[in-house]
N, C-alpha and C positions, 0 to 999 in steps of 0.2 A: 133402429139402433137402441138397444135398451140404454138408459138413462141412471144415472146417482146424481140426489142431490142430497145432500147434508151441510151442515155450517164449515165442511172444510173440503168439501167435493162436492161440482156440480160437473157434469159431463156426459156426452148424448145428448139427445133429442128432448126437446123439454117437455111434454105433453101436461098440458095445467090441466084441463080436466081430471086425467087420469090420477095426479099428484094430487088433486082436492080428494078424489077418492080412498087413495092411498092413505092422506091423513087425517081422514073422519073429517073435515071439514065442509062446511054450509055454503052454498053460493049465495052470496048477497042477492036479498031482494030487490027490486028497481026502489020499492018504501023506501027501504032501508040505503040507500045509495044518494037518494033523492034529502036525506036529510042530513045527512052527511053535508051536502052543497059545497063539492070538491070535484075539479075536474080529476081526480085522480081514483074518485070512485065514479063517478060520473060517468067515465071512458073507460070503465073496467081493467083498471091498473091493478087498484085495493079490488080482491075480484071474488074473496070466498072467505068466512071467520068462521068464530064461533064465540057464543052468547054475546053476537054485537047489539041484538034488541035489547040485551040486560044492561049496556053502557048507555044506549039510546035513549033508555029509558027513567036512568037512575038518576036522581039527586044530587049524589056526589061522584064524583067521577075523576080518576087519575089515567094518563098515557104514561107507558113504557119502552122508550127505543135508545137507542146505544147506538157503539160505536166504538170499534176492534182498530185500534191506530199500529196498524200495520202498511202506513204510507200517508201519500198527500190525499186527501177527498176529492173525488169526480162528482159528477152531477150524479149518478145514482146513486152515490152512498146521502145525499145533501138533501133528499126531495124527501124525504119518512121527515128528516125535522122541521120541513116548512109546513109539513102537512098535519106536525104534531102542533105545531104552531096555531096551525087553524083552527085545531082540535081544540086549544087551552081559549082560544078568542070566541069560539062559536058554543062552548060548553062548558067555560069558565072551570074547566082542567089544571087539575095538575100535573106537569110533564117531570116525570122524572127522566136523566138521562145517564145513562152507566157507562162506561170508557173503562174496558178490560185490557189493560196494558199487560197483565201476567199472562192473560191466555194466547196473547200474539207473542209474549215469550219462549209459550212452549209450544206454540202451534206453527211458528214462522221460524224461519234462520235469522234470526236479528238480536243483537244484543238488549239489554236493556237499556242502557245509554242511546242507543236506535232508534229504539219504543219511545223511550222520553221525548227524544228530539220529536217525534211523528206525533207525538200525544200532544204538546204542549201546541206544536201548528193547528191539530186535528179540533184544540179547545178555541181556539180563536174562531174558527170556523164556525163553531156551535153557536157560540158566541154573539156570532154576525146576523144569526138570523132572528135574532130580536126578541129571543123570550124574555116574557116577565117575570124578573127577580122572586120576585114577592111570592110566586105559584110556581117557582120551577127548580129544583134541583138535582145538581150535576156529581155523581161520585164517580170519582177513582178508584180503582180497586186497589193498587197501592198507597195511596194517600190516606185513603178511609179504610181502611187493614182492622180500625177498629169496632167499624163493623161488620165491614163485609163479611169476615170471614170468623165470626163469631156466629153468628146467623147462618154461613153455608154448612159451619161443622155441625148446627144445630139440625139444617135441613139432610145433611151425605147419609144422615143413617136410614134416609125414605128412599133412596134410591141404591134399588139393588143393582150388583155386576150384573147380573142378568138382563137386566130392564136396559141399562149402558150401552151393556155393547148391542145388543137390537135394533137398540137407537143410531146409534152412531158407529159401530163395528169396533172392531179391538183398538183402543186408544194405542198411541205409541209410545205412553213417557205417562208417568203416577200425577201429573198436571192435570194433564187433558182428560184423566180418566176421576179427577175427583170438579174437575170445572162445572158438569151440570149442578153440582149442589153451588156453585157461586153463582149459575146464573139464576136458579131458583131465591136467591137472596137479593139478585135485581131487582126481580119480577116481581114479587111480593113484599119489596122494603116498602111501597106508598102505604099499605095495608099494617104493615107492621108500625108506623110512624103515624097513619092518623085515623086507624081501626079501621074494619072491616066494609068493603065498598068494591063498586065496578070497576076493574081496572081493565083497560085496552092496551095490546100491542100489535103498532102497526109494523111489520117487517114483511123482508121477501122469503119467499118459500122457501128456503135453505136454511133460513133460521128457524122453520116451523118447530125441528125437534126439541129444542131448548124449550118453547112454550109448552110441547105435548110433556114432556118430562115433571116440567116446575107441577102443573095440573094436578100429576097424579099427586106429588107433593103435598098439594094443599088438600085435595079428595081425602087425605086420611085424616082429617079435622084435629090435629094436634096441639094448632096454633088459631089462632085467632081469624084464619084468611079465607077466603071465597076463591076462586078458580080464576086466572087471570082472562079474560076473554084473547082471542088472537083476531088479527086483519091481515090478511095474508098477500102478496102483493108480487107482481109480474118484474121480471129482468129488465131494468131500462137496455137496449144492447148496447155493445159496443161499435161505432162507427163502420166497422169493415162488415157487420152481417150480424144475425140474430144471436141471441145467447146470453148467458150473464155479463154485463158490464163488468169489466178489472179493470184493474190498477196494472196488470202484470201481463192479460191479456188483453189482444186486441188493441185499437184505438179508442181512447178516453177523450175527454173532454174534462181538466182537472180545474176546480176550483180558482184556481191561481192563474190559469190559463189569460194573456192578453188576447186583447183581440184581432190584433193580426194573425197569430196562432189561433186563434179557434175559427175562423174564416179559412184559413189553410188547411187545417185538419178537417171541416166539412167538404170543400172544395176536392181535395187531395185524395180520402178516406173516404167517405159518406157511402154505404151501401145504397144503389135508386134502385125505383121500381119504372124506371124509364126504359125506354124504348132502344134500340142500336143507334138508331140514327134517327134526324128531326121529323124526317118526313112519316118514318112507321108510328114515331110517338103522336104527330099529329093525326095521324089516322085513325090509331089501336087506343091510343092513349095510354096513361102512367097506369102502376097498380102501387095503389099508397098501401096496403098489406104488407108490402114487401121493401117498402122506401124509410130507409132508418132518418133520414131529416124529418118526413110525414110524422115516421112514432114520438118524434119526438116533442113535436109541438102537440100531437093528440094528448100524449100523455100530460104533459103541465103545461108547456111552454106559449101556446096560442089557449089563453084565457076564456075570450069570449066563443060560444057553441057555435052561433052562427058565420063566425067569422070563421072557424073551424069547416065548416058542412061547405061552405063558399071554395075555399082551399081546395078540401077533396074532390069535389065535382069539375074544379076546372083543372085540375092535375089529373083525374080519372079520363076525363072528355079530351084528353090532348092538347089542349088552352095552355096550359101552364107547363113550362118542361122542365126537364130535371133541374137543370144548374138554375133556373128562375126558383125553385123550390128550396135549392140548397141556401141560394143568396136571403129567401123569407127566413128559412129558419138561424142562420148566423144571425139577421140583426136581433131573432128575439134573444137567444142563447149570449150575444153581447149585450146587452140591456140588460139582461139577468145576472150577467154574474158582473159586469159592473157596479151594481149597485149594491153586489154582495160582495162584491172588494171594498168597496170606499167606508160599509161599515165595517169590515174589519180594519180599514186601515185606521180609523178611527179610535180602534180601540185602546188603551194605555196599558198599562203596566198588567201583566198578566193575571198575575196573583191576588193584581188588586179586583181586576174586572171580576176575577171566581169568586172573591167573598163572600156577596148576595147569595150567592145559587149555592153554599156549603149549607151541608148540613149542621143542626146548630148542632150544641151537647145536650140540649134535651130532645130533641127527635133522635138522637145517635142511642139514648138510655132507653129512650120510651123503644125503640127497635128492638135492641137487646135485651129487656123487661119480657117485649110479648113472645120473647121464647125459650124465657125462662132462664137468662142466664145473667 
């Protein structure tokens, strides 16, 4: 079944090889994976970039990932900022973090009053996971209007109709067809604010085009910017079977989620790779390729490798059976977002918690300076 995937359509058959192909991208090296010291490259989740040895490599160094509040956050949309996290702890990074509330106005059916309400939960969230003030800043694109979108109008004249719709196909509303230059003002605002450096974004393959777009952007050296590197990264799925994780599809696992619910929605939902019955799995044994609680501890959630390799061998061998596998991966997935609740619930007054992570008025000028306006 042939496949689309874009920042607003993913559907079909996912084939990651072939989609690395498709958009010039690099498979990570084992090096390169290995220094990272992330199960999430480790386990070939972040699975293919481009110029990640030039981030690897450099001196200074900023991460770029976001975050479209068009609902509550699941565990897929959550792991890019723990990972950025890592990123700012293991490479003394700066993370910026973008929250495009206009572009789920014109890409979603939801009002702005909607968006607000989803944005303002969506920043708690961010919130929670414990970036450092001091290296990490978070824009709004409504909020920060005065720059974002001085910079985008600076970058819309580098991207032709042409290039757009290639990209992304015929936009449906004069929004979504001028937003690549807003998210080229994401992507290149670290570079903008503290001159020209390696800048990395971890995302999933359906956001690849925004980064191929911004690229060419910078390629025409008009402004002060280097090419944003990308890290490109696999569908956590959704509980019922493979595929993109949603909000909208499928069964989630949402942030907020207690843990009687999320004990029930593994129980209840969980795609296995188990057998019909006890006796054929003890025999044939599980196939953890195919077991969505298995990916899901491969992917983040079972930290340690060899405790990981122990797991599959005795769920592959028949040892270990489905619902013994589902009940492992609930208590890690309650452990985790427990203690990503209790920092949010920590948190106080909203407005106050963002003040650290705004941008001040001289990073907002020095932005607007390097592109001439």
């Amino acid at each position: 079944m042939p496949h689309t995937v874009t920042p607003y359509d993913v559907s079909g058959d996912i084939d990651y090889e072939k989609l690395r192909t498709e958009f010039g991208a690099t498979r990570l090296s084992k090096a390169d994976r290995d220094r990272f010291d992330h199960p999430l490259t480790r386990r070939d989740v972040f699975y293919a970039g481009r110029d990640v040895a030039r981030f690897l490599d450099a001196d200074t160094r900023s991460v770029v990932t976001g975050r479209g509040p068009s609902g509550p956050m699941h565990l897929g949309h959550v792991l890019p900022f723990y990972f950025a996290k890592h990123l700012q702890q293991r490479f003394d990074a700066e993370v910026f973090i973008p929250l495009s509330d206009d572009e789920k106005y014109y890409a979603k059916d939801q009002t702005y009053p909607e968006t607000r309400d989803y944005l303002r939960n969506n920043l708690r969230d961010v919130l929670a996971v414990g970036f450092d003030p001091e290296r990490t800043r978070i824009v709004v694109d409504t909020d920060d209007a005065d720059v974002v979108y001085p910079v985008a109008s600076a970058f819309a004249g580098d991207v032709t109709h042409n290039q757009m719709t290639a990209t992304y196909g015929e936009p449906p509303n004069v929004g979504l067809a001028f937003y690549p230059a807003v998210q080229a003002a994401h992507l290149l605002l670290p570079q903008l604010v503290r001159g020209e450096h390696a800048t990395l974004v971890p995302i999933a393959v359906d956001q690849d085009p925004h980064v191929r777009v911004c690229r060419d952007v910078a390629a025409k050296a008009k402004y002060p910017v280097s090419k944003p590197g990308a890290l490109l990264g696999k569908f956590l799925p959704s509980l019922d079977g493979p595929g993109k994780m949603s909000s909208s599809e499928g069964v989630s696992i949402r942030l907020d989620d207690d843990p009687e619910t999320v004990r029930e929605k593994i129980s209840g939902h969980a795609y296995t790779g188990g057998r019909a019955t006890v006796a054929e799995h003890r025999e044939k044994g599980g196939i953890p390729e195919e077991d969505v609680p298995f990916q899901y501890l491969q992917a983040f959630f079972e930290p340690d490798d060899e405790r990981l390799a122990e797991i599959e061998a005795s769920y592959r061998s028949g040892e270990l059976l489905s619902g013994e596998l589902k009940e492992l991966a609930a208590d890690r997935l309650v452990d985790f977002l427990s203690a990503h609740q209790s920092r949010k619930a920590a948190l106080s007054d909203l407005d106050a918690e963002l003040e650290p992570y705004r941008l001040t008025d001289d990073e907002r000028e020095r932005a607007r300076n390097a592109v001439g306006l």
